[in-house]
N, C-alpha and C positions, 0 to 999 in steps of 0.2 A: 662538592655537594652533588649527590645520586640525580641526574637523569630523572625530569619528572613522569610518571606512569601518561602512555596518551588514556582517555577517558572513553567511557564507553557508552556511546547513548542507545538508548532501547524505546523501539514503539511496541505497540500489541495490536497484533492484528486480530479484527473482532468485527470481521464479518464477512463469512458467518463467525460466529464466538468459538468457534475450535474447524481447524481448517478441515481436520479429519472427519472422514463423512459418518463414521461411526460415533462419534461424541455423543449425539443426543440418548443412545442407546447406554453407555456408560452408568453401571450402579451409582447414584445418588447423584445423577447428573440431573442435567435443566431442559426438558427436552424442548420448552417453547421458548427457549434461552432471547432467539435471534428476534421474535416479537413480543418481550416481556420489558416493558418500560423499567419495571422496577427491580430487576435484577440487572437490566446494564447500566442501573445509578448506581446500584453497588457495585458492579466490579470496574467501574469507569473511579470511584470512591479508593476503591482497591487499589487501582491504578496508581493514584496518586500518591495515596499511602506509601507506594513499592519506588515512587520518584521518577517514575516513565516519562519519557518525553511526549509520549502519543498514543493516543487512543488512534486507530487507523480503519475506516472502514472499506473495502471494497465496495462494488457495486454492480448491478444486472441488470440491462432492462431490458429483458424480457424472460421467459420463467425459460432455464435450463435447458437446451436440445437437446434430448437424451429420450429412449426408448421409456413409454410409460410406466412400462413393472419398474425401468428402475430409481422411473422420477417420481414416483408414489414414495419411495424409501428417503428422501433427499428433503433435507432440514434447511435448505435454503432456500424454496420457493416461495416462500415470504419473508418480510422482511423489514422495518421502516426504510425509508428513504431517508439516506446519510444528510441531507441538509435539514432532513425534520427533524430526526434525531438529535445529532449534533449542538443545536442550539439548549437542548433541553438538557442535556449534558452538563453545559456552561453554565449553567444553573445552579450544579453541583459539584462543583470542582473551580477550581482558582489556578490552578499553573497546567495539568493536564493539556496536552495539545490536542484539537481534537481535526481530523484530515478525512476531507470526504472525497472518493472517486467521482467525476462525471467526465461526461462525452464530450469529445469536442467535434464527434462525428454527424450526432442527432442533436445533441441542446444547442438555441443561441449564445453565440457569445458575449449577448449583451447581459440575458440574465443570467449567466452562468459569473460574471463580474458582478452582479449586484448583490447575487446570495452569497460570494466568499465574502463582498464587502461588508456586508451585514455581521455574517458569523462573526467577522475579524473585532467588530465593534462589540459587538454582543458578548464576545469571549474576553474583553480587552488585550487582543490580539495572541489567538492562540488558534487560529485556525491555518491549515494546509489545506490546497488544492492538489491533488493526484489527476494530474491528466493521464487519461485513456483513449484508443481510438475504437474500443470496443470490436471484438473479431467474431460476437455471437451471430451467424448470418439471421437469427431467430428476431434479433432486434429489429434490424434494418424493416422488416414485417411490420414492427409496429409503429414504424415514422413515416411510412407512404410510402417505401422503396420496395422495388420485386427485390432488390437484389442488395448483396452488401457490395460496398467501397472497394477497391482492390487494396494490398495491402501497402504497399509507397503511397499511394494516392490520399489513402488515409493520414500515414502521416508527416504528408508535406500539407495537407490540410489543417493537421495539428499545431504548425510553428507557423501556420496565419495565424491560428487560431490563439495563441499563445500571443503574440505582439498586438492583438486586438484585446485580447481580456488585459495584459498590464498596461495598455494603453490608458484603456478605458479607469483601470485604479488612478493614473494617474493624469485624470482629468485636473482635479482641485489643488493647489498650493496648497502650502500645509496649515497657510495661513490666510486661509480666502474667507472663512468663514469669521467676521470682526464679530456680531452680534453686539453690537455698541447700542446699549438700551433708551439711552440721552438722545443718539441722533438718530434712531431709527432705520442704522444702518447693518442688517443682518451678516450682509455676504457682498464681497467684491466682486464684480466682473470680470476684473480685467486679470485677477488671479482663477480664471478657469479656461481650460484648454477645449476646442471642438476638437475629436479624432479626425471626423472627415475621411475614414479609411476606404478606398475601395481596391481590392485583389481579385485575384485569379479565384477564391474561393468564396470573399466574404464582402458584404458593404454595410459599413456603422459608420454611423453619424457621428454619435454620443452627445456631450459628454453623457456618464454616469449620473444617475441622479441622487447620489450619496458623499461624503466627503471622505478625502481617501483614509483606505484603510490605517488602522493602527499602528500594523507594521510597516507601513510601505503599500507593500503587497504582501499576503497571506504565502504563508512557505508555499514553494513550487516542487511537486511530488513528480516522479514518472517509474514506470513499473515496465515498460517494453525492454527485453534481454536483444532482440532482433536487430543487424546491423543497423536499420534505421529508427530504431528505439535509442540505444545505447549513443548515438548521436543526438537527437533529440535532449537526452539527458544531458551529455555534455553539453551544450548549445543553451537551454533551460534551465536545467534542475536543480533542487537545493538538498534534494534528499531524492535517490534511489532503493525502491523496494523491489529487491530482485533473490531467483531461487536458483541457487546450485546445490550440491550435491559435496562435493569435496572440497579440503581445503586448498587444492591447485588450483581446482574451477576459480573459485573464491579470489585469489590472488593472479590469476589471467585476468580476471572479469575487470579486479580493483585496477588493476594497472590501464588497460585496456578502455576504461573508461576515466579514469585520472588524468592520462594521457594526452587525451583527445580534448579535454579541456584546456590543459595548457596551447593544444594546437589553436585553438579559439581563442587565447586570450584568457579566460578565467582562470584563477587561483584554486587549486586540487580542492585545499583547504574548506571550501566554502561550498563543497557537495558531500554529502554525506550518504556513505552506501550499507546500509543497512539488509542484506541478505533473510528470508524468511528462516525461522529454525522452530522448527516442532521439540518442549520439553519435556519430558518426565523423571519427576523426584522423586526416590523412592529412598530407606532408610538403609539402604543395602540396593548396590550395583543389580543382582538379580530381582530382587522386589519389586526394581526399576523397568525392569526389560518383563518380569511376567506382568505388569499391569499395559506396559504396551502390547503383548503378547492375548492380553482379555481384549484390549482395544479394537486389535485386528482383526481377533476372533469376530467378531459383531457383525465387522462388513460382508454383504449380500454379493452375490457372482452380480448379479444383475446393476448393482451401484456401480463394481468395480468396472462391467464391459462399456457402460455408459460413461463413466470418465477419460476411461481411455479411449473412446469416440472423439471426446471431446479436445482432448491433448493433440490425436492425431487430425483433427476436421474431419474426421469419414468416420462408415458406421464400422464398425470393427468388431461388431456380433455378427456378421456375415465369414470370420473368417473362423480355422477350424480351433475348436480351444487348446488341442494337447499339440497343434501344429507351431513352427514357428511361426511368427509376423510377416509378412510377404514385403518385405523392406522395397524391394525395387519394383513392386506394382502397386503401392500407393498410391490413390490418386489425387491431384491437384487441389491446393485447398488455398483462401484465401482468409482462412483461420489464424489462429498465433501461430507465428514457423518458431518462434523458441518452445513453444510447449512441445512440437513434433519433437523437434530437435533433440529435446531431453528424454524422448520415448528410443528416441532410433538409437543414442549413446548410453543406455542402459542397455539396446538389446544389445549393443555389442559389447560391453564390459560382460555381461551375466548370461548372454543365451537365455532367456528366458522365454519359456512360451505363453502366448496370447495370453494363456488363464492366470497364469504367473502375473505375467505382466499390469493384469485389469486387479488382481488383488493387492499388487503393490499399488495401482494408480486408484484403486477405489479407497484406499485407506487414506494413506498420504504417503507419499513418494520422497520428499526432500529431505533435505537436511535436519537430521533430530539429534538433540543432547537428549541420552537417558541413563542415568546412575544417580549416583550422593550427589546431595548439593555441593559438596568438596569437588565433585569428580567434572559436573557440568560447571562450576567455575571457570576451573583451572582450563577447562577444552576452551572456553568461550574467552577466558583474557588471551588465550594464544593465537588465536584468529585476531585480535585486535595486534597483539606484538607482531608479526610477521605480514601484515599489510594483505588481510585477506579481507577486513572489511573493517568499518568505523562503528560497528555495535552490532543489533539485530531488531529484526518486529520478532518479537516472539509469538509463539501459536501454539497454546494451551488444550490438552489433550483432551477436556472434558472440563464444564463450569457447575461449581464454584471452584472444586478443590485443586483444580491444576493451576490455576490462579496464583489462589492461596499458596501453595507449596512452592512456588517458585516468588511472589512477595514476600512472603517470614522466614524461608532458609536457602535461596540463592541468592537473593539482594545482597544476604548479609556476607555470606563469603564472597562475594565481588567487592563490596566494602572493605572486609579487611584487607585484600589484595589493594588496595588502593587504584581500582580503575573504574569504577562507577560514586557517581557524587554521594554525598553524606545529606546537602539541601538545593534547592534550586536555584541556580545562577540568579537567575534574573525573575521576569511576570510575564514575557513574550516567549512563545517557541521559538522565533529565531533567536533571540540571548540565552534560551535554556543551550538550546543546539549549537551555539557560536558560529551563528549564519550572520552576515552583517545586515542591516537595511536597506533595502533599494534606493537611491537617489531619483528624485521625482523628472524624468526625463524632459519634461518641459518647462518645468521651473526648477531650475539646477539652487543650491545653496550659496 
């Protein structure tokens, strides 16, 4: 008997609702897409339609660092808030998983545990957490700090922050809650745990004041590429959303973070690395590349130099546009070092200069499948055979119709390949994803 195919799970990354900064300009796109309640019930509907395991949103708090002319152009300075949205979501969907980004830099940890515990109930257990330690220094501004976090500092802050929020889910036995009507007896005592935590960064009391979540804990997300990201994940995570470029990056990365689990103890198995990929479907290979080619067209010099501000933490409209990038007088930044990272090893694969550089980074820079739905199949089941990653979020070039084109004619030849499901495992994200359940660390089974 044939070797069964490994399976491929897919989120959508949807916020913003197309990563490229030119989307909203796109013919017969959605240009209020990102604050339009009732366009993301329908492509969150969409979603499920196409058998996704997750709706996935980012998150910002604080509006963008970037030079005004080119944050006047920039479709993401508003937005709802991933836990207000989210639940509205659940509303409209039944197995869709739905994963909010927050801080573990600026939010408590107390309520940053009560609103995943919520979703998880609200969704009957389809929500994810994506821990971030946020590196916008524009934030830290608006939570009372001059200054932001350094970047370790950040996150070893994060993995308190992380054994305080699963603590705090697992306040309640699974069965503390009797609600015995006859004796008038709601809830047990002696099945609920105090934290009592106090560290180097954090002090909770708790318990929580909800009953633990549905799954356990809500899936545990983490998105840092940076040595002490990539650890974190191995250490945490249930799911990694991370961006490269190639399919070597890809299988460095898988390995490299695989790896590092088993050095921990945990089972490979039970992390899933989901890499970002930008698609375009076109009816013909060329039809496919001149609609990303309209795509690009769109984006403004002024978006592009502000992104790549942003990649590198400095202003980088100070430098000449048709010059190289001044690689070895960069200055110190306490920004993402993976987003640098990924700017300095383009310059050195491409030589490209600053202007170059800011129109690749103004559009979207990473990884894209673009041709027939035959052609982005067959790319995207190969990255799953050769161990470069365990599926994708995908990142839709412009809404409704890049959606659409990749739910009714890429679903399906991933289907007849036999590497994406036909129905949904289960009614939790982690049984859709074949993540196990957390065992309640204080009251064991």
């Amino acid at each position: 008997m044939p070797k069964a195919k490994r399976q491929m799970k897919l989120g959508a990354f949807m916020r913003p609702v197309s990563i490229h900064t030119a989307a909203w300009r796109y013919p017969g796109g959605t240009p209020d897409a990102n604050f339009n309640l009732e366009a993301l019930i329908r492509y969150a509907k969409k979603l499920e339609e196409g058998l996704f395991d997750a709706f996935f949103m980012a998150d910002h708090l604080a509006v963008l660092n970037m030079p005004i002319e080119a944050l006047k152009r920039s479709a993401t300075v508003t937005s709802f808030d991933p836990l207000t949205l989210l639940p509205a979501l659940a509303m409209h969907t039944k197995h869709l998983g739905l994963i909010a980004t927050a801080s573990t830099t600026f939010e408590p940890p107390y309520m940053i545990a009560r609103r995943f515990a919520s979703l998880d109930h609200i969704s009957n257990g389809r929500a994810g957490w994506n821990i971030v330690t946020t590196s916008n220094p524009d934030a830290a501004l608006n939570f009372g700090f001059e200054e932001q976090m350094e970047h370790d500092e950040r996150y070893a802050r994060a993995r308190e922050f992380y054994d305080v929020v699963t603590g705090l889910w697992d306040s309640f036995a699974e069965d503390a809650f009797i609600r015995d009507v006859d004796s008038g007896i709601f809830w047990n005592p002696e099945r609920m745990h105090v934290l009592n935590h106090k560290g180097k960064y954090l002090n909770v009391r708790g318990p929580l004041n909800i009953a633990r979540p549905v799954q356990g804990w809500p899936l545990i997300v983490q998105a840092g590429a940076s040595e002490a990201g990539k650890q974190l994940a191995a250490e945490t995570a249930e799911m990694v959303f991370c961006s490269y470029r190639t399919l070597e990056d890809g299988q460095a990365f898988y390995k490299d973070v695989k790896g590092r689990m088993a050095a921990v103890g945990r089972n490979p198995d039970h992390l899933k690395i989901l890499p970002g990929a930008l698609v375009v479907v076109g009816d013909t290979e060329s039809e496919a590349r001149e609609k990303r080619a309209l795509l690009d067209s769109l984006v403004h010099y002024d978006s592009g130099i502000a992104s790549l501000s942003i990649a590198l933490g400095c202003d980088a409209s100070v430098y000449d546009p048709d010059g190289p990038l001044p690689v070895d007088d960069l200055p110190p930044t306490q920004a993402s070092f993976s987003g640098r990272e990924r700017v300095l090893k383009l310059v050195e694969r491409e030589g490209l200069t600053v202007r170059e550089l800011a129109g690749r980074l103004g559009g979207y820079s990473g990884m894209s499948f673009v041709g027939t739905p035959a052609q982005i199949a067959d790319e995207m089941a190969h990255w799953i055979e050769v161990d470069a990653s365990d599926g994708f979020n995908m990142m839709f070039p412009y809404l409704p119709a890049g959606l659409d084109d990749f739910v009714d004619r890429v679903v399906p030849e991933l289907q007849r390949r036999g590497v994406f499901r036909t129905a949904y495992e289960g009614t939790t994200l982690r049984e859709n994803l074949g993540v196990p359940r957390p065992a309640n660390r204080f009251f064991p089974a």
